[in-house]
ROKOL-443797 format. One record per atom (N, C-alpha, C): residue in three letters; atom name; residue number from 1; x, y, z; chain. Coordinates in steps of 0.05 Angstrom, whole numbers, padded with zeros to 5 digits, m for minus. Example, Ala and Ser with C-alpha at 12.3 -4.5 7.8 and 13.67 -1.06 7.14 Angstrom:
<atoms>
+---------+-------+-----+--------+--------+--------+--------+
: residuo : atomo : num :     xx :     yy :     zz : cadena :
+---------+-------+-----+--------+--------+--------+--------+
:     ALA :     N :   1 :  00264 : m00114 :  00156 :      A :
:     ALA :    CA :   1 :  00246 : m00090 :  00156 :      A :
:     ALA :     C :   1 :  00264 : m00066 :  00156 :      A :
:     SER :     N :   2 :  00257 : m00045 :  00142 :      A :
:     SER :    CA :   2 :  00273 : m00021 :  00143 :      A :
:     SER :     C :   2 :  00258 :  00001 :  00157 :      A :
+---------+-------+-----+--------+--------+--------+--------+
</atoms>
This chain:
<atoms>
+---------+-------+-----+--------+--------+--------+--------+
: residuo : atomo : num :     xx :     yy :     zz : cadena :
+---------+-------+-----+--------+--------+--------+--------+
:     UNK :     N :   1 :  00017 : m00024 :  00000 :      A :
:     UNK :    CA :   1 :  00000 :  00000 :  00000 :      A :
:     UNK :     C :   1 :  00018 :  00025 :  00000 :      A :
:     UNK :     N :   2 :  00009 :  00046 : m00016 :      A :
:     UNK :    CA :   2 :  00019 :  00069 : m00016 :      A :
:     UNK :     C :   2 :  00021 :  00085 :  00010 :      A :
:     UNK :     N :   3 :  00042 :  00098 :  00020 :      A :
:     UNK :    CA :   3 :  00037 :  00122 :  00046 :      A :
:     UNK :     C :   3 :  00026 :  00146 :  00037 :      A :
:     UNK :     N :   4 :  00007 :  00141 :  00053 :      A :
:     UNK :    CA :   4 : m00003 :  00167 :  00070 :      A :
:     UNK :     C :   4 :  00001 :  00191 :  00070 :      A :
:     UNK :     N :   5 : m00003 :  00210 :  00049 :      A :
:     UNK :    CA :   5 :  00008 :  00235 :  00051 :      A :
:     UNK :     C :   5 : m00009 :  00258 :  00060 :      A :
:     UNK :     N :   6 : m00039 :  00256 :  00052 :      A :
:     UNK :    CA :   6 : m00051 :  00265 :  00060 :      A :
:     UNK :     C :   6 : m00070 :  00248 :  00075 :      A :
:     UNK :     N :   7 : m00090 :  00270 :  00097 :      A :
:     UNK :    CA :   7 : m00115 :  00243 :  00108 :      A :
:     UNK :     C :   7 : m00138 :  00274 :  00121 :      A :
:     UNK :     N :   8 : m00160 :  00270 :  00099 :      A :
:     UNK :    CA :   8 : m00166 :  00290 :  00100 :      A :
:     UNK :     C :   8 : m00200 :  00271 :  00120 :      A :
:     UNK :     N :   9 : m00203 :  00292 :  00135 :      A :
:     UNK :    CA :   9 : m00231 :  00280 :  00154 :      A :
:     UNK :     C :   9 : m00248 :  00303 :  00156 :      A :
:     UNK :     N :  10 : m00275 :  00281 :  00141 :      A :
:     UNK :    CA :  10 : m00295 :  00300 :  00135 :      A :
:     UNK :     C :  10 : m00314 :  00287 :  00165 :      A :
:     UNK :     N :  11 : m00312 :  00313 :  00181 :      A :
:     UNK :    CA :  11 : m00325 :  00318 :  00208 :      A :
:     UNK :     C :  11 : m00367 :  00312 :  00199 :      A :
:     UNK :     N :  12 : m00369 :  00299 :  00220 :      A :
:     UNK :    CA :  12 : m00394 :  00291 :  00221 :      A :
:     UNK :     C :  12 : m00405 :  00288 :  00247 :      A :
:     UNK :     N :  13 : m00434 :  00294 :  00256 :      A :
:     UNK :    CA :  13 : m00436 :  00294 :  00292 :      A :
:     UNK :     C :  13 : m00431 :  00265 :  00300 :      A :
:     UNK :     N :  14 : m00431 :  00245 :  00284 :      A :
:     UNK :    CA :  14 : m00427 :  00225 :  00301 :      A :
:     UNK :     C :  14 : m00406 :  00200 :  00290 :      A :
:     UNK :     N :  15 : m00408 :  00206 :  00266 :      A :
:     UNK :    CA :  15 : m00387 :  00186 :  00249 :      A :
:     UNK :     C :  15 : m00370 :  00209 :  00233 :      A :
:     UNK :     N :  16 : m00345 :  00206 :  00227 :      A :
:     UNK :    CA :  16 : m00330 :  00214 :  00208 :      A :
:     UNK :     C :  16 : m00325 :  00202 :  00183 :      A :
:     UNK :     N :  17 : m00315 :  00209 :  00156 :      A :
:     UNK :    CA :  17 : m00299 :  00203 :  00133 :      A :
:     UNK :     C :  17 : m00277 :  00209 :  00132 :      A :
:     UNK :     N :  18 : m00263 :  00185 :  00133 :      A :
:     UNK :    CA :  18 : m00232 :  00188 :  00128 :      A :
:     UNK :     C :  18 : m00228 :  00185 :  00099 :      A :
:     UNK :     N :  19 : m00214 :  00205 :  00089 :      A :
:     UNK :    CA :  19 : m00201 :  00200 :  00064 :      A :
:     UNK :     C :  19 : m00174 :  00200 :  00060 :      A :
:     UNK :     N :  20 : m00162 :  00183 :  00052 :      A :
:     UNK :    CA :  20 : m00131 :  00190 :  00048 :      A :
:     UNK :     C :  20 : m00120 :  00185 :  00019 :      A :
:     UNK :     N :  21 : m00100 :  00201 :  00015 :      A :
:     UNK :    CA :  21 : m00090 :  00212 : m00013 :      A :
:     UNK :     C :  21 : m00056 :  00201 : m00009 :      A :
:     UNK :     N :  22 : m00042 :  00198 : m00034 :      A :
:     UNK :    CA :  22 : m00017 :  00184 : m00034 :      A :
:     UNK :     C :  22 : m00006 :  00219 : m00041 :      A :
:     UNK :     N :  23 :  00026 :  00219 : m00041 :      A :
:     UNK :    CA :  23 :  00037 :  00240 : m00051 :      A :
:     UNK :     C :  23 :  00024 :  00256 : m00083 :      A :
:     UNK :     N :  24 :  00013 :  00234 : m00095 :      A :
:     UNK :    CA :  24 :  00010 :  00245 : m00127 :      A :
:     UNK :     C :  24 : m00025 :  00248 : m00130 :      A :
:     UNK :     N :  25 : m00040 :  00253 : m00103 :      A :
:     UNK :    CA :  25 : m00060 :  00260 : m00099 :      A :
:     UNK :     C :  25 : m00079 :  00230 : m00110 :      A :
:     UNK :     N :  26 : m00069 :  00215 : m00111 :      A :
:     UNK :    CA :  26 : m00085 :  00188 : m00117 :      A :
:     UNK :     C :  26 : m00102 :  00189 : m00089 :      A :
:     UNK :     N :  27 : m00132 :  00167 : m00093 :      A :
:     UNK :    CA :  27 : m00142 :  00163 : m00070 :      A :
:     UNK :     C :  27 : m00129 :  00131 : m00057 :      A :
:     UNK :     N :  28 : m00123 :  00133 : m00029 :      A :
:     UNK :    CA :  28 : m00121 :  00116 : m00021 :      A :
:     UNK :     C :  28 : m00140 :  00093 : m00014 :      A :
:     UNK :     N :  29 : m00155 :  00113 :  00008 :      A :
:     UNK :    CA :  29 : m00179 :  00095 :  00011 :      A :
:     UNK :     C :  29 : m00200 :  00117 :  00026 :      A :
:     UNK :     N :  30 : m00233 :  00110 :  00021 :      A :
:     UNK :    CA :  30 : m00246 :  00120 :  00042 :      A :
:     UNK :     C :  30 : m00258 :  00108 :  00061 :      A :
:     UNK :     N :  31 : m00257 :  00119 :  00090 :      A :
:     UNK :    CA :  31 : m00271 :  00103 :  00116 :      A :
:     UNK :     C :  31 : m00290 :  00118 :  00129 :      A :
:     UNK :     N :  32 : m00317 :  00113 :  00129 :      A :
:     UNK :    CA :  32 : m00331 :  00119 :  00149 :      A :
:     UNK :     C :  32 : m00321 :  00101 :  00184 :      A :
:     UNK :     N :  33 : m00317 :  00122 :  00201 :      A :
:     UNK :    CA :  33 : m00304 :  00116 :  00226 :      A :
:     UNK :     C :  33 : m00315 :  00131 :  00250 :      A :
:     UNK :     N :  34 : m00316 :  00115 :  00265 :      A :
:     UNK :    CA :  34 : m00320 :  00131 :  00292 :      A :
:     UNK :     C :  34 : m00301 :  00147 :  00305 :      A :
:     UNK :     N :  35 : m00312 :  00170 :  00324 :      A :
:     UNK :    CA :  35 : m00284 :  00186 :  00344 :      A :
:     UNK :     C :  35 : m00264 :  00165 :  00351 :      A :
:     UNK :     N :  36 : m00273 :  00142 :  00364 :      A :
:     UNK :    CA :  36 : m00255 :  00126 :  00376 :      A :
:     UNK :     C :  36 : m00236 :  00113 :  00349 :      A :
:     UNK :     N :  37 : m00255 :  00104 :  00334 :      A :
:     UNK :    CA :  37 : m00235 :  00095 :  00311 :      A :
:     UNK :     C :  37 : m00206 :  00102 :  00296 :      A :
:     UNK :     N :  38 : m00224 :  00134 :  00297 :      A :
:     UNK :    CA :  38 : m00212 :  00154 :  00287 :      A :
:     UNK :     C :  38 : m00182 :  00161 :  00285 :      A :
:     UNK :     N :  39 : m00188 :  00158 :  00326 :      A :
:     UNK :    CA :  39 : m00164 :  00162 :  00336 :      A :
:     UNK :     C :  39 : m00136 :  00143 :  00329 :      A :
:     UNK :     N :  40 : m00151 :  00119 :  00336 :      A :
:     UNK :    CA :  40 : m00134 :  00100 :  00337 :      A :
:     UNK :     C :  40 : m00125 :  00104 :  00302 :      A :
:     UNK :     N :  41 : m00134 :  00103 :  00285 :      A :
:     UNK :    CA :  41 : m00121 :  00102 :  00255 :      A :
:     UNK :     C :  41 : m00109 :  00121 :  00250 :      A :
:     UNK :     N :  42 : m00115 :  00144 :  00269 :      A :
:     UNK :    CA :  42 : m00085 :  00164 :  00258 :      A :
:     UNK :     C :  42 : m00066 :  00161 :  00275 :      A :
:     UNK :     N :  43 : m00073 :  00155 :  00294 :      A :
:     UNK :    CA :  43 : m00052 :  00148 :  00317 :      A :
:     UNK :     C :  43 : m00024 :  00122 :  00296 :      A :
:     UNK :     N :  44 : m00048 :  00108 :  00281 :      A :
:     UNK :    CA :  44 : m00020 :  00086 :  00265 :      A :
:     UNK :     C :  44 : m00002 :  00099 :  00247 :      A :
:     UNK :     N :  45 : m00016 :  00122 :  00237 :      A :
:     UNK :    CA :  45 : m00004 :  00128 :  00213 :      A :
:     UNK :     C :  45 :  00025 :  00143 :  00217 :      A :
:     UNK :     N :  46 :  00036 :  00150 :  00189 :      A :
:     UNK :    CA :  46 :  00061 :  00151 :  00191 :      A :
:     UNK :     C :  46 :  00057 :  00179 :  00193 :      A :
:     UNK :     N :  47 :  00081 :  00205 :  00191 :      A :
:     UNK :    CA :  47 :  00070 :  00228 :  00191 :      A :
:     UNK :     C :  47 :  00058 :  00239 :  00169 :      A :
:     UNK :     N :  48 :  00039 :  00257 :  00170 :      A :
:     UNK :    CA :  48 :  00024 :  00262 :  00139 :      A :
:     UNK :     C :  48 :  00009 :  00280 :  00148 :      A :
:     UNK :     N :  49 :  00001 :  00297 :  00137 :      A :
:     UNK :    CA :  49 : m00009 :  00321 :  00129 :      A :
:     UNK :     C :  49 : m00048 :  00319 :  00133 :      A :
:     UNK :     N :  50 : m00046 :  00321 :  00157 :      A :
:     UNK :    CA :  50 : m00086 :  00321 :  00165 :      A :
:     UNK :     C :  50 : m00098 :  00342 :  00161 :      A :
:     UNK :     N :  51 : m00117 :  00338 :  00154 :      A :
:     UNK :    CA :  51 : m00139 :  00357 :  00140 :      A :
:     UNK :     C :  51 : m00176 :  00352 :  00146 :      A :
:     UNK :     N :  52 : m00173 :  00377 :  00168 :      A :
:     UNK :    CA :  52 : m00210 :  00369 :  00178 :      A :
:     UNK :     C :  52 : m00221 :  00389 :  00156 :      A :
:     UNK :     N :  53 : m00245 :  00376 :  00149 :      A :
:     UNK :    CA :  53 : m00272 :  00384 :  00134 :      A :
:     UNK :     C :  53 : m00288 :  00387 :  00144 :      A :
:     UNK :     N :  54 : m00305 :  00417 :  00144 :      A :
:     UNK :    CA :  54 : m00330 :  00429 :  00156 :      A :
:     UNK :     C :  54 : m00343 :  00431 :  00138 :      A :
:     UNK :     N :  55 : m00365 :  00423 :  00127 :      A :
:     UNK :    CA :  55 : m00387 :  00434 :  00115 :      A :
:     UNK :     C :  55 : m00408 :  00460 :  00124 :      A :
:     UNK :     N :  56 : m00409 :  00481 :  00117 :      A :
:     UNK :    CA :  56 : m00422 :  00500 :  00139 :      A :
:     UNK :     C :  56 : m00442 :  00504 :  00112 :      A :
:     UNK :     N :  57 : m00477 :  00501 :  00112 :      A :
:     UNK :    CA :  57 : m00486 :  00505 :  00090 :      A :
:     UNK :     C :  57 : m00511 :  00521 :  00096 :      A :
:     UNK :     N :  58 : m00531 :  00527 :  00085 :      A :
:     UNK :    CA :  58 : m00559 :  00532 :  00081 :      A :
:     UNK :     C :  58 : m00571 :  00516 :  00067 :      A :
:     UNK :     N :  59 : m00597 :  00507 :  00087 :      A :
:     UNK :    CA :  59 : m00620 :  00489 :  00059 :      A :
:     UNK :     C :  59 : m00640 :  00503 :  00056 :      A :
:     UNK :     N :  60 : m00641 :  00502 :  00027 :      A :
:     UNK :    CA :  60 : m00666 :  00511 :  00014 :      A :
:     UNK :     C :  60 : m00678 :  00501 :  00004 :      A :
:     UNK :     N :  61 : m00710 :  00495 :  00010 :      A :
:     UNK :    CA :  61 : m00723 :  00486 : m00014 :      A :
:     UNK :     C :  61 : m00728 :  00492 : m00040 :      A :
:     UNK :     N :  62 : m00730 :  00478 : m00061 :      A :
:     UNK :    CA :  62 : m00736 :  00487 : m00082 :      A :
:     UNK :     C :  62 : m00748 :  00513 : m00095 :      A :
:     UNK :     N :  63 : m00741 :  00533 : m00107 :      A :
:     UNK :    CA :  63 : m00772 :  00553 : m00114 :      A :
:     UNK :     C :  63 : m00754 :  00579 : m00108 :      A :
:     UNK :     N :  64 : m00772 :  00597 : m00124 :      A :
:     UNK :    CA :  64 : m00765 :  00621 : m00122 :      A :
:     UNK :     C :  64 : m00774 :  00634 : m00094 :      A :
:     UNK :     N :  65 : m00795 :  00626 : m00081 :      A :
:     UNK :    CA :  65 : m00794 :  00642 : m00054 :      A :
:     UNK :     C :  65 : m00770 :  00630 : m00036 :      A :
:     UNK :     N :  66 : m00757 :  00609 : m00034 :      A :
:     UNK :    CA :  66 : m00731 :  00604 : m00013 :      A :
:     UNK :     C :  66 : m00714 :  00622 : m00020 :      A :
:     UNK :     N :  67 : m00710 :  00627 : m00054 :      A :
:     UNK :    CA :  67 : m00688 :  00641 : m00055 :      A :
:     UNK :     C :  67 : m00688 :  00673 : m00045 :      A :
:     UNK :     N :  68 : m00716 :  00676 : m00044 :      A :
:     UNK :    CA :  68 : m00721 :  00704 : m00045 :      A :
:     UNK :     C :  68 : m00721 :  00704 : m00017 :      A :
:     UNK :     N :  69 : m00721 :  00687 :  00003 :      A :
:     UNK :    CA :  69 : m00728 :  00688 :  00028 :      A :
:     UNK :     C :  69 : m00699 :  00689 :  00043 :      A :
:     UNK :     N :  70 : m00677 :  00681 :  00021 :      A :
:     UNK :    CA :  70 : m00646 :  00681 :  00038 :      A :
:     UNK :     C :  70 : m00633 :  00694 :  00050 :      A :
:     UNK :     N :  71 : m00636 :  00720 :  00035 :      A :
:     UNK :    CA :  71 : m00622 :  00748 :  00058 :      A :
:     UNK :     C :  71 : m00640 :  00745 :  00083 :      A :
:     UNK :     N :  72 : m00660 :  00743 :  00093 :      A :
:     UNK :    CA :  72 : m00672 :  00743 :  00122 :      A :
:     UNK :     C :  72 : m00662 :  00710 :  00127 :      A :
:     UNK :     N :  73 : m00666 :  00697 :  00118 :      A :
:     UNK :    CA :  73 : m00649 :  00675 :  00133 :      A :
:     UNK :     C :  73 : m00623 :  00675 :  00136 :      A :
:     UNK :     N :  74 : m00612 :  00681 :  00126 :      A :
:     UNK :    CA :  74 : m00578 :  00686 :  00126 :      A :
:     UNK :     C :  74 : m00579 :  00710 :  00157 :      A :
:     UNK :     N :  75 : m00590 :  00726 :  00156 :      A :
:     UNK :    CA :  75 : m00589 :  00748 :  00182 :      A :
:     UNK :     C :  75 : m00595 :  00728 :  00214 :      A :
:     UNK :     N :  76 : m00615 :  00705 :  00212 :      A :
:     UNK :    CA :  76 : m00609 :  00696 :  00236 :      A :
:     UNK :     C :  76 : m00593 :  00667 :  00240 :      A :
:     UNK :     N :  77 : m00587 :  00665 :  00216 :      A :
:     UNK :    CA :  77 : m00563 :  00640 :  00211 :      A :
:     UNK :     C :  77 : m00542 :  00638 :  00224 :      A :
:     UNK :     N :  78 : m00527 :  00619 :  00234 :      A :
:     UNK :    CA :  78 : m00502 :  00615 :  00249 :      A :
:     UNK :     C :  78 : m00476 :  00618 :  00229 :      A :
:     UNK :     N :  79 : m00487 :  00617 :  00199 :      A :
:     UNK :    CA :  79 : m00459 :  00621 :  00174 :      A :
:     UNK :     C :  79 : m00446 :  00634 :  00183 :      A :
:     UNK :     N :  80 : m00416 :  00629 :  00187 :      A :
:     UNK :    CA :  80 : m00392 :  00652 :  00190 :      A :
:     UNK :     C :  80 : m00400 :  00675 :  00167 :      A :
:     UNK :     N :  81 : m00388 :  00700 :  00178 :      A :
:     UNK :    CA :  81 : m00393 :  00720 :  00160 :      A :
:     UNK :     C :  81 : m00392 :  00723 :  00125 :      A :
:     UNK :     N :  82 : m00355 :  00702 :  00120 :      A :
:     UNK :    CA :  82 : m00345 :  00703 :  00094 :      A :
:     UNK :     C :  82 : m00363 :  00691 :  00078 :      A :
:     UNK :     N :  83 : m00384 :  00666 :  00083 :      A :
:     UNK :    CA :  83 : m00395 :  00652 :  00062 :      A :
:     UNK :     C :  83 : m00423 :  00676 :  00072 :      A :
:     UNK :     N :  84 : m00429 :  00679 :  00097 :      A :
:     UNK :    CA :  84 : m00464 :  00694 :  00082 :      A :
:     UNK :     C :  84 : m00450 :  00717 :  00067 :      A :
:     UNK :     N :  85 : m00434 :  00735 :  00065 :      A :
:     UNK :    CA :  85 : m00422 :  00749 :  00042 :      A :
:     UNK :     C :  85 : m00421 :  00734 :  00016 :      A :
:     UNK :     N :  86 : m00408 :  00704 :  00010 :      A :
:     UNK :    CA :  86 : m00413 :  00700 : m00008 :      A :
:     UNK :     C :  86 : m00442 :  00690 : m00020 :      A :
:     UNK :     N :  87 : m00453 :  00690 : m00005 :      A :
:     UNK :    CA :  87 : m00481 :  00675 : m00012 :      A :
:     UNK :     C :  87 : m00497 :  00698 : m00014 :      A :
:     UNK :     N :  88 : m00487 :  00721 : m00002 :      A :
:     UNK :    CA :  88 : m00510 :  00747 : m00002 :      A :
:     UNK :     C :  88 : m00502 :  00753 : m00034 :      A :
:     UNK :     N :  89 : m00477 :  00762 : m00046 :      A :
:     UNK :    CA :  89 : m00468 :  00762 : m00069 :      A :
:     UNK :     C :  89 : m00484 :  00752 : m00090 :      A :
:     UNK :     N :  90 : m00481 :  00724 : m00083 :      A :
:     UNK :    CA :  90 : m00496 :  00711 : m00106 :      A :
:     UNK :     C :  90 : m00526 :  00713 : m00104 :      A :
:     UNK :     N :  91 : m00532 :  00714 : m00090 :      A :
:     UNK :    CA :  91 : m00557 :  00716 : m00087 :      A :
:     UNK :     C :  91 : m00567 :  00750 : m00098 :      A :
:     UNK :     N :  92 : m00554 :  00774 : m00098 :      A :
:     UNK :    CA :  92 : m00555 :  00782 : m00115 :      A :
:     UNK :     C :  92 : m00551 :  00790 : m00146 :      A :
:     UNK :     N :  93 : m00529 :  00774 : m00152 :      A :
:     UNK :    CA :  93 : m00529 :  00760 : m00178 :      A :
:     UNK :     C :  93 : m00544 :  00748 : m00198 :      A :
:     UNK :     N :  94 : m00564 :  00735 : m00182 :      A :
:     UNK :    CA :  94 : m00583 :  00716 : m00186 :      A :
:     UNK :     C :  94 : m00608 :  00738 : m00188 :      A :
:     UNK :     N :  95 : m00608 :  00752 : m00170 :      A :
:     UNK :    CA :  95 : m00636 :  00784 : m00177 :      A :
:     UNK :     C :  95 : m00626 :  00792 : m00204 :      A :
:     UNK :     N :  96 : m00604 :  00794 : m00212 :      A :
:     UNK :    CA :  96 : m00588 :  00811 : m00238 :      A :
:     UNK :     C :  96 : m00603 :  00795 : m00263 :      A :
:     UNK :     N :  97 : m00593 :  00770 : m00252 :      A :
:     UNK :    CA :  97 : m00598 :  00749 : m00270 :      A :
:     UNK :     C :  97 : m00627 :  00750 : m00286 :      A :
:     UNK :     N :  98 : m00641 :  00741 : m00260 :      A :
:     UNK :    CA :  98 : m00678 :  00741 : m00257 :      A :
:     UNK :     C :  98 : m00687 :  00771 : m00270 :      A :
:     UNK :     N :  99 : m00675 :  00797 : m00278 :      A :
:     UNK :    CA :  99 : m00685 :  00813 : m00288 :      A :
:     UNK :     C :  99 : m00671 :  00816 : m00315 :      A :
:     UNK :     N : 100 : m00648 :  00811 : m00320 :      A :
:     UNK :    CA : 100 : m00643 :  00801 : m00341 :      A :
:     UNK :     C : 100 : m00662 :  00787 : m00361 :      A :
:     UNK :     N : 101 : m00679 :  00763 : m00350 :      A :
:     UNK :    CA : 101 : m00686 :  00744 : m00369 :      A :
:     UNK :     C : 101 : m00717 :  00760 : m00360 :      A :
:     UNK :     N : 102 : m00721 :  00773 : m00342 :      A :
:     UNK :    CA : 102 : m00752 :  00782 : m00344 :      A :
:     UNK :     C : 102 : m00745 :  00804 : m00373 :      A :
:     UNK :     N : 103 : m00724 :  00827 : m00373 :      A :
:     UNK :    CA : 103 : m00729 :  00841 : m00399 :      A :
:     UNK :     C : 103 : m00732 :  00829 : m00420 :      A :
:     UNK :     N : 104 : m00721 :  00810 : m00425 :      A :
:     UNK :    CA : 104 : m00721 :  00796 : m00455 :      A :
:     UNK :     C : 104 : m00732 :  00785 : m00455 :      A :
:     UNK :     N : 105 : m00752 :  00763 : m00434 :      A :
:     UNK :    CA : 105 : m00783 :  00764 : m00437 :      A :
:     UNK :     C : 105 : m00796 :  00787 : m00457 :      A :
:     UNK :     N : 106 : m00796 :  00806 : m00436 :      A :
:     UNK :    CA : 106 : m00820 :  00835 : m00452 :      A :
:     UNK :     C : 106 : m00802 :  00841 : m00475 :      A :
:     UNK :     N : 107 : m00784 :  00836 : m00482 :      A :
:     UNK :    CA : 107 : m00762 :  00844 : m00505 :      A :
:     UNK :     C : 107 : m00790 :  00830 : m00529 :      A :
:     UNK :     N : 108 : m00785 :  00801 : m00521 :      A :
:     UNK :    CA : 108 : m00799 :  00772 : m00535 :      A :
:     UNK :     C : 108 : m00824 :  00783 : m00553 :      A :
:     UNK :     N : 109 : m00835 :  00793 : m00526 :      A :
:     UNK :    CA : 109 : m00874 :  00804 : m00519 :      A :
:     UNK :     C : 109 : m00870 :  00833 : m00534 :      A :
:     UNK :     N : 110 : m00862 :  00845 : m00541 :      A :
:     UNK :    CA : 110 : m00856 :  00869 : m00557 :      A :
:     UNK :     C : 110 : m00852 :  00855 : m00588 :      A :
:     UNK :     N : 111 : m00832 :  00839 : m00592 :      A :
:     UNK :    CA : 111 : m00833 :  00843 : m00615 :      A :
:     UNK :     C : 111 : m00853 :  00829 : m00627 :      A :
:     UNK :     N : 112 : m00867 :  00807 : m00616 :      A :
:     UNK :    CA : 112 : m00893 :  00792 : m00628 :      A :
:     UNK :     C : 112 : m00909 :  00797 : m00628 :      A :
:     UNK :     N : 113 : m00911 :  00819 : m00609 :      A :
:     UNK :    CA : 113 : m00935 :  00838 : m00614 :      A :
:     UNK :     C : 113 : m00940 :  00858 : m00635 :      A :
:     UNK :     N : 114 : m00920 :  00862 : m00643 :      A :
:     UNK :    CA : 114 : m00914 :  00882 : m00678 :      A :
:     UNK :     C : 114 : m00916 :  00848 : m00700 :      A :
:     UNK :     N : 115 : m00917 :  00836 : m00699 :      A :
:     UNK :    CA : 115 : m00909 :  00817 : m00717 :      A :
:     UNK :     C : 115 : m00940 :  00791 : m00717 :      A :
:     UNK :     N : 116 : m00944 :  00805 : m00738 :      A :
:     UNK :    CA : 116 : m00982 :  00784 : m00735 :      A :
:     UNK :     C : 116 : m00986 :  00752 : m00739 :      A :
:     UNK :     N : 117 : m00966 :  00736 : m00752 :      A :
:     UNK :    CA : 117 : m00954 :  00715 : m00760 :      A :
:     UNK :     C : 117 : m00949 :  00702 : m00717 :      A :
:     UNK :     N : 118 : m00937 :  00721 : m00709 :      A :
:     UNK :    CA : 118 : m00927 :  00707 : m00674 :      A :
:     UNK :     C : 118 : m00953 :  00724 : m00670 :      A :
:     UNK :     N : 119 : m00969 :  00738 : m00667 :      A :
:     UNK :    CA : 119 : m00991 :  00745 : m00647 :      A :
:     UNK :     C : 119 : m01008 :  00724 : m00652 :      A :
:     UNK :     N : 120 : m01022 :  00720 : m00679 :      A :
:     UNK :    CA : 120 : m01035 :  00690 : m00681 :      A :
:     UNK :     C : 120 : m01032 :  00670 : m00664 :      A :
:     UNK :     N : 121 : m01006 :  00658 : m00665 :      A :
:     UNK :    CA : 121 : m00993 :  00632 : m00662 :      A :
:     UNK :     C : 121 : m00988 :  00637 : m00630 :      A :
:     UNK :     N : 122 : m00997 :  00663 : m00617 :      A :
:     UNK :    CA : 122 : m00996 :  00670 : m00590 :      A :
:     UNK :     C : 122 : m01022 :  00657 : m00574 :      A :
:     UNK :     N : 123 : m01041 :  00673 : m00596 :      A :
:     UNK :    CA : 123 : m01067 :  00677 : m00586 :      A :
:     UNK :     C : 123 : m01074 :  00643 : m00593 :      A :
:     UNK :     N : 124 : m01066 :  00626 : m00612 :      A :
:     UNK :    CA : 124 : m01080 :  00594 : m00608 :      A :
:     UNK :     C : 124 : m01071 :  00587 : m00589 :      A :
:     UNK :     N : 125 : m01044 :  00594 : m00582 :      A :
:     UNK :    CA : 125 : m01034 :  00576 : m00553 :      A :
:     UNK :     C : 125 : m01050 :  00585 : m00528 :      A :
:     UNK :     N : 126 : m01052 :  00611 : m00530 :      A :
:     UNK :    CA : 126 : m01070 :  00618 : m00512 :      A :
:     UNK :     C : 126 : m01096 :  00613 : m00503 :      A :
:     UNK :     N : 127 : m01103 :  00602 : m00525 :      A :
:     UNK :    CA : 127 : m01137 :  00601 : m00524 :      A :
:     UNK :     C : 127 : m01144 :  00564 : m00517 :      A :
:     UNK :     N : 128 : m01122 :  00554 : m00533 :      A :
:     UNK :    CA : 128 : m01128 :  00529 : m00528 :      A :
:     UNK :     C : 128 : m01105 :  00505 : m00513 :      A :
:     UNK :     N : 129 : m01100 :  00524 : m00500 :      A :
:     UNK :    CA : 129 : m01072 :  00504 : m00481 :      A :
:     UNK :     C : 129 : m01083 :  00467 : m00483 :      A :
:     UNK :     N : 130 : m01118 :  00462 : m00470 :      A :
:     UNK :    CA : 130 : m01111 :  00440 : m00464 :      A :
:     UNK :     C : 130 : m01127 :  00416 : m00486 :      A :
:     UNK :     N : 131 : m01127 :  00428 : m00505 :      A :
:     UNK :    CA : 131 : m01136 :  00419 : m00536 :      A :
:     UNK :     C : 131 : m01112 :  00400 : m00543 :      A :
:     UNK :     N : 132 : m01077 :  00421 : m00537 :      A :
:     UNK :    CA : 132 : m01068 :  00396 : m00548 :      A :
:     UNK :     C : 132 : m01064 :  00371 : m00548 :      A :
:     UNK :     N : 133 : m01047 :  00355 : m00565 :      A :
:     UNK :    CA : 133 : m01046 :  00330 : m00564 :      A :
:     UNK :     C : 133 : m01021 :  00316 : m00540 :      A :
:     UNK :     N : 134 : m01036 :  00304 : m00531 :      A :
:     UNK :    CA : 134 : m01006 :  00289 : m00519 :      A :
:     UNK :     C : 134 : m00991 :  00269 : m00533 :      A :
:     UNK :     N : 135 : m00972 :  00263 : m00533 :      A :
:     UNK :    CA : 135 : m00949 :  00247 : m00544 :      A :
:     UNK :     C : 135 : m00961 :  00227 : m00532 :      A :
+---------+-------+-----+--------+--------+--------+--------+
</atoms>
């Protein structure tokens, strides 16, 4: 077996993941392990370069109201500052975004509305959504 260069442990409340990596970043192996386990398997190892993993996240459900709901969740959230910064970021990015694709919507709705060939072909869809056929 290859040594041990890295052994990176992804922290969990009650079990851990051990991962360990050779010098050339190959995987060695992965272990789900207990604290006690834990111990004892780094305790064997030779010296090597340990590495704990925090996951610090937000869940959201699906949908445009979670997203819209994130800046007030992020305010009574336990996130370290740097990621609700980054998450506040994107999350304005994502407003940039969402008005972005709303103009060129009405961009869409402007020009087919000058153009009688797409107002037609507007107004059948419109009128008869559940006429069509299914596959």
């Amino acid at each position: 077996m290859n040594k041990v260069a890295i052994a990176a442990i992804d922290l969990g409340k009650h079990t851990f993941h051990l991962h360990a990596q050779d010098d050339r970043g190959h995987e060695l192996y992965c272990k789900k392990v207990t604290r006690v386990t834990l111990t004892q398997h780094l305790a064997n190892l030779e010296p090597c370069t340990v590495a704990a993993l925090l996951e610090v996240g937000v869940s959201l459900t699906p949908g445009f109201k979670s997203i819209n709901d994130l800046p007030a969740l992020l305010e009574t959230s336990a996130v370290p500052e740097p990621i609700k910064k980054i998450l506040t970021t994107l999350h304005e990015h994502f407003n940039f975004l969402d008005g972005q694709v709303k103009k060129r919507d009405k961009d869409v709705e402007w020009q087919a509305a000058g153009d009688d060939l797409a107002a037609r072909l507007m107004l059948h869809l419109l009128e008869a959504p559940n006429e069509r056929a299914e596959p």
